[in-house]
N, C-alpha and C positions, 0 to 999 in steps of 0.2 A: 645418308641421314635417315634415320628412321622417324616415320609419320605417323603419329597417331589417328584410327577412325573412333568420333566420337557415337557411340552405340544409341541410338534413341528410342527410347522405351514408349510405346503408342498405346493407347486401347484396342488398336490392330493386332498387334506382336506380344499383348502381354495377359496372364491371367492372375492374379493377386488374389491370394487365402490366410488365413489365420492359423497357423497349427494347431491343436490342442496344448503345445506348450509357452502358448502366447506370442511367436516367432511369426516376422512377415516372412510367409513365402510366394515365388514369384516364379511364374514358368512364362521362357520366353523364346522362338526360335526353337521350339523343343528339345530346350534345356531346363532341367525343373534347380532352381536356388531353393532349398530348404533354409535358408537363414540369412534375412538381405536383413542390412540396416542402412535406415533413410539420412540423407543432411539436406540443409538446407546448402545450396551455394551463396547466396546472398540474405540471410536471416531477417536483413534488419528491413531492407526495399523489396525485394521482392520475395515474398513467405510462398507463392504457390508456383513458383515459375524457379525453372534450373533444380530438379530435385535431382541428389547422387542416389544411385542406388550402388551399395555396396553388398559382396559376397561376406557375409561374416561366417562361413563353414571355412575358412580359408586361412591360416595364422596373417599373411598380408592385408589379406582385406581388400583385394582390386574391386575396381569398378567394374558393372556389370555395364549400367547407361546411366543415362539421363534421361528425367522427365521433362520435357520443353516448360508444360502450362498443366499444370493439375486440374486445372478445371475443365478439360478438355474431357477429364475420363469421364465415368458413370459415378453416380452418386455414392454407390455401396463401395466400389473401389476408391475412390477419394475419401472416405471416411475413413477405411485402415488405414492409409497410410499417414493421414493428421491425427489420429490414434496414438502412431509412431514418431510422427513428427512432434508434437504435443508432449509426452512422455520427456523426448531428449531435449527442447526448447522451451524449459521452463521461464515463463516472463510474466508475472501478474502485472495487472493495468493498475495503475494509479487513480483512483476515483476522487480520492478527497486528502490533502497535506494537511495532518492532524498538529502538527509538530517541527520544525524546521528550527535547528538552536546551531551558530554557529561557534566550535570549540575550537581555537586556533588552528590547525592544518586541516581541520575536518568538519563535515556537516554531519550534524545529526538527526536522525528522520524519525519521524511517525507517518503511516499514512495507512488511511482505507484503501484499501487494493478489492480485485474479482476475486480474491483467495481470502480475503481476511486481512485482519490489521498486520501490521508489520511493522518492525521497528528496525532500523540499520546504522550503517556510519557508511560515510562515503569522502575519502579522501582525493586530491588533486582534485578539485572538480571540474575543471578547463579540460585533461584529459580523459573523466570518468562520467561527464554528463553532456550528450550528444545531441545536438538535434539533427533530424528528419524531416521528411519532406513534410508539407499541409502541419506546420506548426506542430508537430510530435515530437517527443524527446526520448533518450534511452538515459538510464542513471543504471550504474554498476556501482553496486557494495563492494566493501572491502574484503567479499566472502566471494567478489567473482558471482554474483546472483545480478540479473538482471531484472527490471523494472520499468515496464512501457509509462510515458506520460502520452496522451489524447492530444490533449493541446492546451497551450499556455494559460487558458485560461484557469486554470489552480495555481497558479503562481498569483494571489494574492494579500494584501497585509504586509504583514510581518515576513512572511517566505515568498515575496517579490522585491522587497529591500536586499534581504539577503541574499538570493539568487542573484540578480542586478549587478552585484558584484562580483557574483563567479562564473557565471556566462554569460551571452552577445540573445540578449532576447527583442 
């Protein structure tokens, strides 16, 4: 049976740069990645802990390592890479619930977000709005577009009636 060794990417073993063509690259083991791209392994709990680093010079795209704790690196290196991570995990924060109307199988939203207003639909809501740990919630549009809530407390009015009935607050 073959064993995988999981590779772990340190501020010891690694040095991170920016290409001129806006590419993370990543020399590690003195081996130089001209083209990584970052994931998150756990998006929703843990945003700086378990980063993939992937080869994208490669049609597969294998994993190079793992970053255990992002915070662990230096400042300038943990910037590119939430640069990166940023770019691919788009999620504006919910500031303010302008709007909450609900149309038979769907809710319909307005809201102040850190991006600006936004207007969506959001079907099933039992399996498209989540909560998280310390009273956060995740809501996913019908476009696949995610949207952080802080905490319960914007569930107000009129858009606490009607949430009340689509999930366990």
């Amino acid at each position: 049976m073959e064993q995988h060794r999981i590779n772990y990417i340190s501020p010891e073993n690694s040095e991170f740069s920016i290409t001129d063509g806006d590419t993370l690259q990543l020399k590690t083991n003195g081996i130089i990645y001209p083209h990584v791209k970052v994931f998150r392994s756990y998006p929703l709990n843990q945003t700086n802990k378990y980063i993939s680093l992937k080869n994208a010079s490669t049609e597969d795209e294998p994993e190079i390592g793992i970053i255990k704790d992002l915070d662990e690196f230096p400042q300038n290196t943990k910037y590119l890479i939430l640069l990166k991570l940023d770019k691919r995990y788009f999620v504006p924060v919910i500031k303010k619930i302008v709007f909450l109307e609900e149309k038979g199988d769907h809710l319909s939203w307005e809201v102040e977000t850190d991006r600006g207003t936004r207007k969506f639909i959001v079907r099933n809501s039992y399996d498209n709005i989540y909560p998280l740990k310390n009273g956060k919630f995740i809501v996913i549009d019908t476009h696949a577009c995610r949207y952080e809530i802080p905490d319960n407390s914007l569930f107000q009015g009129k858009a606490l009636g009607i949430l009340s009935r689509h999930i366990y607050l």
